[in-house]
C-alpha positions as CSV (number, residue, x, y, z in Angstrom):
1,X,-22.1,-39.5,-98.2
2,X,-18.9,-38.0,-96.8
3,X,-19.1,-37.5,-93.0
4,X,-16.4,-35.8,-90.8
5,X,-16.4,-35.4,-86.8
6,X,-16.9,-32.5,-85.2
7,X,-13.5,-32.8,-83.5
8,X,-11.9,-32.8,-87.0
9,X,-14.1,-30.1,-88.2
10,X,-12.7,-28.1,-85.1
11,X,-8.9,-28.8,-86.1
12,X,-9.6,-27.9,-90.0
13,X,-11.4,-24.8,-88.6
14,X,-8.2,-24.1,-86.2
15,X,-5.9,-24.9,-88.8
16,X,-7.3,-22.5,-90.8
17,X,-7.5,-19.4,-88.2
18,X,-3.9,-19.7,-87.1
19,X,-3.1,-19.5,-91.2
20,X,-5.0,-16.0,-91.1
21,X,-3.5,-15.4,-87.9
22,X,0.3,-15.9,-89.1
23,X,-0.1,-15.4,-92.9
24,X,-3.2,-12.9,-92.7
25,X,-5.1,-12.2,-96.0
26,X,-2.3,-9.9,-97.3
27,X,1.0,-11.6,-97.4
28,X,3.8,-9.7,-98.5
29,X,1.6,-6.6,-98.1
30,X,4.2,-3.3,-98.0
31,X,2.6,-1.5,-94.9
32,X,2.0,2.1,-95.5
33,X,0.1,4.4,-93.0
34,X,-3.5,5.7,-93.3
35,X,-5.2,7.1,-90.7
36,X,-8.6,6.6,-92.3
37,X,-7.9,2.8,-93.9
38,X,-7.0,2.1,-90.3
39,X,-10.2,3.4,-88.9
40,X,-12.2,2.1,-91.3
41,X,-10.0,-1.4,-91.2
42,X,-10.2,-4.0,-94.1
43,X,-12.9,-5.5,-95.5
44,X,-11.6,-8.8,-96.7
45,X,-10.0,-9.6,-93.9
46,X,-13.1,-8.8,-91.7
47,X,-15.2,-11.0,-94.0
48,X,-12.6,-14.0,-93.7
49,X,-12.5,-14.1,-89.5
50,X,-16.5,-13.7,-89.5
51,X,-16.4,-16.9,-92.4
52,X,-14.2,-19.1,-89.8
53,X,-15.0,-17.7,-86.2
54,X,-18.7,-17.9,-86.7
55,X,-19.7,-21.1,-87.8
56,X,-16.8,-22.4,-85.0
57,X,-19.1,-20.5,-82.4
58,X,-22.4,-21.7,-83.8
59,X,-20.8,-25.6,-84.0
60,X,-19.6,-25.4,-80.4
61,X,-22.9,-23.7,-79.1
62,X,-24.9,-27.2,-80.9
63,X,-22.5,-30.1,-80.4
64,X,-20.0,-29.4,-77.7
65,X,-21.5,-29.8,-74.2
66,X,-17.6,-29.0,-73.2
67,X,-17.5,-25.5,-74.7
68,X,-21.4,-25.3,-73.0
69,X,-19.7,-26.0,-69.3
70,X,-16.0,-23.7,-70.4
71,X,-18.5,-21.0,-71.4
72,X,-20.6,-20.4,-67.8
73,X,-16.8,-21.2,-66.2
74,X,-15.3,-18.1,-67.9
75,X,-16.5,-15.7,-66.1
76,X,-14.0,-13.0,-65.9
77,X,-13.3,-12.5,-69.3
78,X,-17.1,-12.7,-69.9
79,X,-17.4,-9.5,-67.5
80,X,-14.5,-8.2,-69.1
81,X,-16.1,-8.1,-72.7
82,X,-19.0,-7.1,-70.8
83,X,-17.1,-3.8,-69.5
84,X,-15.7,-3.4,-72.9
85,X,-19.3,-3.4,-74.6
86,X,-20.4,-0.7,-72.2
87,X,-17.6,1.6,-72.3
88,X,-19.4,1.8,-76.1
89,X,-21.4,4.1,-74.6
90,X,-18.9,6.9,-73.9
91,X,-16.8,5.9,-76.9
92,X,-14.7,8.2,-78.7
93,X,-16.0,6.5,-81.9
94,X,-19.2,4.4,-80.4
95,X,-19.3,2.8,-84.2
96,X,-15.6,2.1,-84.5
97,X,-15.0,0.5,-81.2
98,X,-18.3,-1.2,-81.3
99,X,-17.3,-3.3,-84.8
100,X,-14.0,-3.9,-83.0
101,X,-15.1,-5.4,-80.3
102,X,-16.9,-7.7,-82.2
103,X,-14.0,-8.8,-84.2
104,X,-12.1,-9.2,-80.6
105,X,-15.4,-11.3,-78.8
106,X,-15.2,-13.7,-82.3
107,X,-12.1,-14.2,-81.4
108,X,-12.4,-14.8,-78.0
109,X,-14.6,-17.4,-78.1
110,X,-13.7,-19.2,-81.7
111,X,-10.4,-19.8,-79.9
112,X,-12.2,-20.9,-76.9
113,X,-14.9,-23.4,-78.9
114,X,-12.2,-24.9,-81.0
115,X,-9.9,-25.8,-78.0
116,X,-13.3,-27.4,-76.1
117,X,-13.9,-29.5,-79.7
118,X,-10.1,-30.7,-80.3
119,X,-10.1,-32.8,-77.0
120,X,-6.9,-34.4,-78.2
121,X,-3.6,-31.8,-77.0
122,X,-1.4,-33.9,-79.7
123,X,-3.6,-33.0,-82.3
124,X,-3.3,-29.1,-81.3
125,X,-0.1,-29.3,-81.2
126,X,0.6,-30.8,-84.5
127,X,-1.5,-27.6,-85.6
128,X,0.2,-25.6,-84.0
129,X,3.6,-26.5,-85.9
130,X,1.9,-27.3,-89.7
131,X,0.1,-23.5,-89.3
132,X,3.9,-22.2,-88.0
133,X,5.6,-24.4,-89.9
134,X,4.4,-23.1,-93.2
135,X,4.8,-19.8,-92.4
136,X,8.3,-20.3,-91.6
137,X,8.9,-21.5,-94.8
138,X,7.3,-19.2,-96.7
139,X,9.0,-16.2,-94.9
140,X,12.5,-18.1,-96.4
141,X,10.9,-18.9,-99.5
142,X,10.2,-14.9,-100.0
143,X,14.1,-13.8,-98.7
144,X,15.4,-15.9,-101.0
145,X,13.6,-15.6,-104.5
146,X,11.1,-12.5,-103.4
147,X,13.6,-10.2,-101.9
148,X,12.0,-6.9,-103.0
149,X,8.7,-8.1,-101.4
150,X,10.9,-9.6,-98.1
151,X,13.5,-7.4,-97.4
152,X,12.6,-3.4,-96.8
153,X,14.5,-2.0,-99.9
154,X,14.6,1.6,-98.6
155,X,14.8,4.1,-95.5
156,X,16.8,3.8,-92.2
157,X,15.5,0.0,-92.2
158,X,17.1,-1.0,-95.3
159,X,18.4,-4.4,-95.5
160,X,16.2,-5.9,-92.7
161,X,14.3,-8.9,-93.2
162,X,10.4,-8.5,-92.9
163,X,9.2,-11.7,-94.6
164,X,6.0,-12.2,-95.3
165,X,4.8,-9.7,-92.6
166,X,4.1,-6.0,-92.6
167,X,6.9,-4.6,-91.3
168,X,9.7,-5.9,-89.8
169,X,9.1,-5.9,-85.8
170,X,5.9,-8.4,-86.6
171,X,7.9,-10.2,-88.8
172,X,10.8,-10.6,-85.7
173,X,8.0,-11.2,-82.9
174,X,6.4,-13.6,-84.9
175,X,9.9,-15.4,-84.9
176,X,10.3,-15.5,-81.3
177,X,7.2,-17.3,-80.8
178,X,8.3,-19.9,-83.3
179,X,11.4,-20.1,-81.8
180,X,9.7,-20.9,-78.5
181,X,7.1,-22.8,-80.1
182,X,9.8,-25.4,-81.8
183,X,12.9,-25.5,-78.8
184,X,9.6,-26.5,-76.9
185,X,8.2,-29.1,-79.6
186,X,11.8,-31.0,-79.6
187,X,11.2,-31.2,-75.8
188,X,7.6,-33.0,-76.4
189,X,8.7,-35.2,-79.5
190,X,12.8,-35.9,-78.3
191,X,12.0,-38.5,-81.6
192,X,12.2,-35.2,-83.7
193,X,14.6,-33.0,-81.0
194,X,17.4,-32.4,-83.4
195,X,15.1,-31.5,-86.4
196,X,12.5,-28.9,-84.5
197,X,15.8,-27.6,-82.5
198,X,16.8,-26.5,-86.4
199,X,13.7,-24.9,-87.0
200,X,14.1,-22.7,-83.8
201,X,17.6,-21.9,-84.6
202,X,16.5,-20.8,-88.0
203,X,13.4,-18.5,-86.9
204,X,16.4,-17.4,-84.4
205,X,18.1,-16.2,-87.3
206,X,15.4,-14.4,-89.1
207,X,14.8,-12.9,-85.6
208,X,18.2,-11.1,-85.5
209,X,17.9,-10.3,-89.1
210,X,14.9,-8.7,-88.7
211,X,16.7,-6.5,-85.9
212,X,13.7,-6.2,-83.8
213,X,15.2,-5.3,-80.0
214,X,12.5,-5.8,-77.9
215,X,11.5,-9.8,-79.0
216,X,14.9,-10.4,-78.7
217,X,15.4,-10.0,-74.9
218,X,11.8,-10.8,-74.1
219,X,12.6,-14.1,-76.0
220,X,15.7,-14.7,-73.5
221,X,13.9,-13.2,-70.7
222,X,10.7,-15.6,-71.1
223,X,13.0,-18.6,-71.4
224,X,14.5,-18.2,-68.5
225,X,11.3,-17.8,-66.5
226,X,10.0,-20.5,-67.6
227,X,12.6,-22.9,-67.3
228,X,12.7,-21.6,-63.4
229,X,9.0,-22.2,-63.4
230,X,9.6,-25.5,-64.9
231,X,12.8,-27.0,-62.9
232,X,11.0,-25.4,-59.3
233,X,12.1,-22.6,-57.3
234,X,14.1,-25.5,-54.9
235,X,16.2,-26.5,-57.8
236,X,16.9,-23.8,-59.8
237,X,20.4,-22.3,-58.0
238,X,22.3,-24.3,-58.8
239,X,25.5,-24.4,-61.6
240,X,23.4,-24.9,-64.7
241,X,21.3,-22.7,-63.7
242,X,23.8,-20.2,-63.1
243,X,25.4,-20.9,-66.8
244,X,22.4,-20.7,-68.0
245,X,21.2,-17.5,-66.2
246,X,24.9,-15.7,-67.3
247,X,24.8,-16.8,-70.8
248,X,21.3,-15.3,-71.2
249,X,22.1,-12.2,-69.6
250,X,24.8,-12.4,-71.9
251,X,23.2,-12.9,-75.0
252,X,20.6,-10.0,-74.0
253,X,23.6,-7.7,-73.1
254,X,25.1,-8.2,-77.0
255,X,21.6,-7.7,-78.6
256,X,21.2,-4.3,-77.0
257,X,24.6,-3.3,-77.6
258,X,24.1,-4.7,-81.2
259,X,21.4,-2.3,-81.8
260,X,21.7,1.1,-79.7
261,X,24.8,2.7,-80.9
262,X,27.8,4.0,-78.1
263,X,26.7,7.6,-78.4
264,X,22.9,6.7,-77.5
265,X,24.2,4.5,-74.1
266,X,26.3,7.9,-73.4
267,X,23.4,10.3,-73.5
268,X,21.3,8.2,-71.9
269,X,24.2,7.8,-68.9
270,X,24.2,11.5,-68.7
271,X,20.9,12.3,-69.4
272,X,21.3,14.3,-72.4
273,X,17.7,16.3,-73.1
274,X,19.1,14.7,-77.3
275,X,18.4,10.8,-75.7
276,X,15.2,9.8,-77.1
277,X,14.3,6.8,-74.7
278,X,12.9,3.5,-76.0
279,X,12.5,5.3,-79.6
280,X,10.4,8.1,-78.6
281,X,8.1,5.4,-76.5
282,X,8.6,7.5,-73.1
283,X,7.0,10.7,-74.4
284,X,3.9,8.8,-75.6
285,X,3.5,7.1,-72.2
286,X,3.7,10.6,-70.5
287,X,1.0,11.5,-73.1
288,X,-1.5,8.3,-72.3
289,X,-0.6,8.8,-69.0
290,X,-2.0,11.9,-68.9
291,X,-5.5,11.0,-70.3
292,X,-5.7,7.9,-67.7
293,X,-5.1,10.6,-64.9
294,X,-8.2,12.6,-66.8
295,X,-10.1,9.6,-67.1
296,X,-9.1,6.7,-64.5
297,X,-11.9,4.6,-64.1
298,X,-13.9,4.9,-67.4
299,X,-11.6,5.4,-69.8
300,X,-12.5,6.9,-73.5
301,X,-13.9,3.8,-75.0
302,X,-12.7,0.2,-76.4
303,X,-10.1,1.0,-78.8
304,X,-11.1,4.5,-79.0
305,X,-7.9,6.3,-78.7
306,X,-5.9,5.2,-81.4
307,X,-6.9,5.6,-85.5
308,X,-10.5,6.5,-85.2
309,X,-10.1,9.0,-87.8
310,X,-9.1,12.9,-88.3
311,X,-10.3,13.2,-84.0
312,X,-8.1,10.6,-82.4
313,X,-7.1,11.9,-79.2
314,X,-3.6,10.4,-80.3
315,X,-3.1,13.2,-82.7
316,X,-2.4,14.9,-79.6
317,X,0.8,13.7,-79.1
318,X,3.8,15.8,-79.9
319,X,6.3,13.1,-81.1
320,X,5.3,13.5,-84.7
321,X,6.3,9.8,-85.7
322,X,3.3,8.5,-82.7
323,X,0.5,10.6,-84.5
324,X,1.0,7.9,-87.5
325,X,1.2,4.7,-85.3
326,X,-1.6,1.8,-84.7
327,X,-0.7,1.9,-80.6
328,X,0.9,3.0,-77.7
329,X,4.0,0.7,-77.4
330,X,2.9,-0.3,-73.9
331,X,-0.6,-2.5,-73.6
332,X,-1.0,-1.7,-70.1
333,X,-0.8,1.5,-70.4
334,X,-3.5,1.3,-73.5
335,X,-5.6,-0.3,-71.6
336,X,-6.0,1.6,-69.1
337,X,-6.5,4.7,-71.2
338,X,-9.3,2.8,-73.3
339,X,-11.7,1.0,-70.7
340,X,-10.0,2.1,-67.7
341,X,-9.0,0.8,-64.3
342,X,-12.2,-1.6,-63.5
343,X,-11.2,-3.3,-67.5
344,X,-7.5,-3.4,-66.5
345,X,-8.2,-5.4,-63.2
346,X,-10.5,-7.5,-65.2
347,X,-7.7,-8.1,-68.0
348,X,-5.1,-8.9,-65.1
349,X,-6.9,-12.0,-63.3
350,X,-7.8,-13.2,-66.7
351,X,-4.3,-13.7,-67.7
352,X,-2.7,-14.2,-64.1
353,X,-5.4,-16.7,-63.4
354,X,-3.6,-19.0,-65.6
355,X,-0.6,-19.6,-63.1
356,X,-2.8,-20.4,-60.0
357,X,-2.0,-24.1,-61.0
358,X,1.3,-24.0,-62.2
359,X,2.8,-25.8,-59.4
360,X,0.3,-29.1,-59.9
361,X,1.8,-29.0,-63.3
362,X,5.3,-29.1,-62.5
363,X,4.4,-32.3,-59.7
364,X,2.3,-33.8,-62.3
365,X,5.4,-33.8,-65.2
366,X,3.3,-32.3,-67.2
367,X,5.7,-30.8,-70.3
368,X,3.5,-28.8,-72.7
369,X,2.2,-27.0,-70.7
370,X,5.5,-24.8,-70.6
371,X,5.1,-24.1,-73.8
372,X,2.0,-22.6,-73.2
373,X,3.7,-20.6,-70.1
374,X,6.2,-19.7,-72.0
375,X,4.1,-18.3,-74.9
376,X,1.8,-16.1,-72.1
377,X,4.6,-15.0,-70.1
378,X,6.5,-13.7,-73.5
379,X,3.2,-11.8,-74.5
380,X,3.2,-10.4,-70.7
381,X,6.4,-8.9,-70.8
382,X,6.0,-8.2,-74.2
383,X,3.5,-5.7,-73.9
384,X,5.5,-3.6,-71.4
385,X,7.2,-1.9,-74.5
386,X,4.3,-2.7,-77.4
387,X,0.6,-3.2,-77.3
388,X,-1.4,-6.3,-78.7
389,X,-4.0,-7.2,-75.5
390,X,-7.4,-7.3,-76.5
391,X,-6.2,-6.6,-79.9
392,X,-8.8,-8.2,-82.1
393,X,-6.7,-10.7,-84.0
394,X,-3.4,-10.0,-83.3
395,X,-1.3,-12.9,-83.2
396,X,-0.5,-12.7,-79.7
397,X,-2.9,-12.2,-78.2
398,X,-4.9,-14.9,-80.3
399,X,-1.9,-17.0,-78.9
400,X,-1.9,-15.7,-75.3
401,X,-5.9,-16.7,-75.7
402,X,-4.9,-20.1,-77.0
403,X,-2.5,-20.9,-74.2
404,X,-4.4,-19.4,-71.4
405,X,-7.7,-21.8,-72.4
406,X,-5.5,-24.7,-72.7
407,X,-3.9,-24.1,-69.2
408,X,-7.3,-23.9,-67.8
409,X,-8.2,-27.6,-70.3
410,X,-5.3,-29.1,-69.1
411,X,-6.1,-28.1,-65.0
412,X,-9.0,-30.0,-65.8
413,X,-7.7,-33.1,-66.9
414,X,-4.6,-33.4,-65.3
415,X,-3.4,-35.7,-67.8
416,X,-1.2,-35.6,-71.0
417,X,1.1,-38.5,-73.0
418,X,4.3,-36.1,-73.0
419,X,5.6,-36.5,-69.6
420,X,9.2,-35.7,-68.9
421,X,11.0,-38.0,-67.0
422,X,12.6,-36.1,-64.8
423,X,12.0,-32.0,-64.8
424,X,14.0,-31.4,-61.7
């Protein structure tokens, strides 16, 4: 009889999540806008997170006397969930936030029982790269013999690269985590430097292709962060650093400018009522702003604001392109307007908690946990201009969840095989 550990189990489980994470259950899918199919949300997808994140949460609960002890440790986002289930009650849409919230606690802790079963960090990270690794290839796979399905054929965004993803600024954040995830991986395994270096240059090139503005300086942004983080505040002015610092301020200076035309920088200068700033993002903020002001410490409900049918309070909004979008292009912001301020201080130590050991890392030489920085603080500043926290199973914050458990994993143990010999 064929028997398989439960640690294996848990990295086949993993494995497969991150696929329906990256790849989702729709590849190629040509995203077109419905207020009620968005309310509603789909089916087969819902059916294939229950199939995977269920039985990881039942096996945990049984087997793993680790997940057991990380489960009465998480507290915060426990209360957090907590908050989220009982703003329910003066929901919006008490049914629509109350079947996404259970998608977004599956999540939660699938991610956090298959980290406490895959005890091994190699092994996670070799999952990480397969799951990224083959969605990489099949995003190049599509631009070059499924172009009509890979590149957006029509409209203003005609020409960009989308791959596999719905639209084209997933496709380009999904690239800038892979870009982090492989210049990181070459660091780790210096046998296979030159090779995963490649793989981060290319998903750098589907990044720019994809024209995508904001993962394109948060990528540059993050990496400089983190490298300070890594090298130590005592070490970092120095005249690396400072070629460093200039060439990525550089590099973020020619992405803007390769994006926002010379008449749009000249109306913004001035002030011109015709600038419309971040895309039309700055009237929506006024607009969830607004409703915070009305209703700061409740909130209207867990996910209760955007696409709950024909009454979402978003239809309020007078940019007309915001009353057909999924968020609010700022997750703070969205959070706030949803469960309020008690949810967004909960939401905050939860992911901030995560650096209160950063600097035992650094003295410890411990390398891939920078990776897992620099994946969090990308998703941080991330959401300042888009809106993926406690987002069910959005990639980021599935990742964000991934590397804020493993920080917490790798506090515990103190230990790891990839040490760098020198990180100052």
């Amino acid at each position: 009889m064929l028997s398989i550990s439960k640690e294996k189990l848990a990295e086949i489980l993993l494995f497969i999540l991150l696929l329906l994470v990256f790849i989702d259950v729709e590849p190629f899918h040509i995203y077109k806008y419905s207020m009620m199919e968005s309310s509603e949300g789909n089916i087969k997808r819902q059916i294939a997170y229950l199939l995977v994140c269920l039985p990881s949460i039942l096996i945990a609960f049984i087997y793993s006397n680790r997940f057991r002890l990380q489960f009465k440790k998480e507290l915060i986002i426990l209360f957090l969930l907590l908050w989220c289930f009982l703003s329910i009650a003066w929901s919006d849409a008490p049914s629509i936030s109350f079947r996404r919230l259970v998608a977004t606690i599956l999540i939660v802790y699938a991610i956090m029982s298959l980290l406490a079963m895959v005890t091994n960090q190699e092994n996670l990270l070799k999952i990480l790269l397969l799951t990224s690794g083959i969605t990489i290839f099949i995003n190049c796979i599509g631009i070059i013999f499924l172009p009509k399905l890979s590149i957006i054929q029509s409209g203003s965004q005609s020409g960009l690269w989308k791959g596999l993803h719905e639209g084209k600024n997933i496709a380009g954040n999904v690239s800038a985590i892979f870009t982090i995830m492989w210049f990181w991986a070459g660091l780790i395994f210096p046998k296979w430097k030159k090779y995963f270096w490649l793989i981060s240059l290319l998903c750098v090139v589907f990044l720019f292709n994809t024209a995508s503005k904001t993962p394109i300086i948060v990528l540059f942004l993050s990496f400089i962060i983190t490298y300070s983080l890594w090298k130590g505040v005592r070490n970092i002015i120095n005249f690396s650093f400072l070629l460093w610092f200039v060439a990525t301020i550089s590099i973020i200076g020619i992405a803007i400018l390769s994006f926002v035309s010379f008449d749009e920088i000249i109306l913004f200068v001035f002030n011109d009522p015709r600038y419309v700033g971040f895309t039309g993002r700055t009237d929506v903020w006024a607009y969830l702003i607004e409703n915070i002001i009305q209703h700061p410490l409740l909130g209207v409900g867990y996910e209760a604001f955007w696409t709950v049918g024909e009454n979402s309070r978003s239809l309020g909004i007078s940019v007309a392109w915001a009353q057909e979008t999924i968020h609010g292009h700022q997750g703070y912001l969205d959070i706030l307007t949803t469960i309020g301020i008690p949810g967004f201080i909960l939401l905050i130590l939860f992911m901030f908690s995560a650096f209160n050991k950063i600097f035992v890392f650094r003295k410890a030489k411990i390398l891939p946990v920078f990776m897992f920085y620099n994946i969090l603080i990308f998703g941080l500043i991330y959401n300042l201009t888009e809106s993926t926290l406690l987002h069910k199973y959005h990639f980021m914050w599935v990742l964000m969840l991934i590397s804020i458990f493993q920080l917490r994993i790798n506090y515990i143990q103190r230990k790891t095989p990839y040490e760098h010999p020198n990180p100052s």
